[in-house]
N, C-alpha and C positions, 0 to 999 in steps of 0.2 A: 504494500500500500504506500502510494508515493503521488507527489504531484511529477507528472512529467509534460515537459517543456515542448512550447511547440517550434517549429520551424515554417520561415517564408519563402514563397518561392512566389517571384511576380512574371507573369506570365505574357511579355510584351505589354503593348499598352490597355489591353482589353479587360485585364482580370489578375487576381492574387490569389494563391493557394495559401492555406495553414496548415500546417500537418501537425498531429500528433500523434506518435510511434508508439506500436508496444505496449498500450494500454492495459493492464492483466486486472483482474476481479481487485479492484478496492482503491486504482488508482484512478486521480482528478486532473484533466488537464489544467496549463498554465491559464489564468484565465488572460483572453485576449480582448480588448478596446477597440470595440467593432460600429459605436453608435454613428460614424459618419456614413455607415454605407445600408444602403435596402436592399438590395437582390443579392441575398446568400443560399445557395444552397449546403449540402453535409452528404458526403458519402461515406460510409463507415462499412471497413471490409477488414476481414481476416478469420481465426479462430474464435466461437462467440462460447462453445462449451459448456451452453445454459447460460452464461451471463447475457445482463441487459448495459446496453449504454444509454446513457440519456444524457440528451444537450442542455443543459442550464442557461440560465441568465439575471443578471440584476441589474437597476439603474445607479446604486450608490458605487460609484466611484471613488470616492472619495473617504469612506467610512467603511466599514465590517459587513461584507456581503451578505445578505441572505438570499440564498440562492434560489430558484424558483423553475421549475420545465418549464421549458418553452414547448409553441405548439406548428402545425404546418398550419398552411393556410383555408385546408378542412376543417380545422380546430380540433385537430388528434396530438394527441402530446406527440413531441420528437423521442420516443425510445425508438431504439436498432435492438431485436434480438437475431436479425440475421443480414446480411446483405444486403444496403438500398439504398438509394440516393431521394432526400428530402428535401423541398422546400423550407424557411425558416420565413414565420409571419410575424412574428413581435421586430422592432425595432428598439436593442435593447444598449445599455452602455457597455456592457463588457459578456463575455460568452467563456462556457468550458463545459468539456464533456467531462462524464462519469462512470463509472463501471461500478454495477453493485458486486460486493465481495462475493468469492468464491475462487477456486482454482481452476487453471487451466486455459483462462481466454489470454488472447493476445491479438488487437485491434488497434488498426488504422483509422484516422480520423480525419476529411479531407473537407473542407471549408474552402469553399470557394466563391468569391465576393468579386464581384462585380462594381468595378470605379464607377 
């Protein structure tokens, strides 16, 4: 159980990836400061093992998150228990995914936001 770090990849001038690697049952992404941008989707791929990820969000920036699911824009929470690429409908200050504990998963997290 760990926070683990994302990484950027900007993709010419159309678009920026997030990544976050390696995600196993109990750890939280870095959370990333995403409220300039609207059009993000999330594809989330690898070993799920029975785990669930779920995409979080808060507006306090500034102060002690309380973290809260976000939802797509059917108004379905954003959990992955297997392979898919989602819409993200809140427009929120900062973002991170999560793995509920257990053993075994190991998941990719790819955020991809649109300038």
């Amino acid at each position: 159980m760990g926070t683990i770090n994302y990484s950027t990849y900007v993709v010419g001038y159309e678009f920026l990836i997030i990544k976050w690697a390696s995600l196993a049952g109990g750890d939280d992404g870095q959370p990333y400061k995403i409220a300039k941008y609207a059009d993000v989707s999330i594809h989330v791929k690898g070993t799920f093992n029975g785990r669930t990820l779920t995409i979080q969000g808060d507006n306090d920036v500034v102060g002690t998150p309380t973290w809260a699911t976000l939802n797509n824009p059917q108004g379905d929470a954003l959990t992955f228990a297997t392979e898919a690429i989602k819409q993200l409908l809140e427009n929120v200050g900062m973002i991170r995914p999560i793995v509920n504990a257990g053993e075994g998963a190991s998941l990719d997290v790819y955020m991809k936001i649109t300038y």
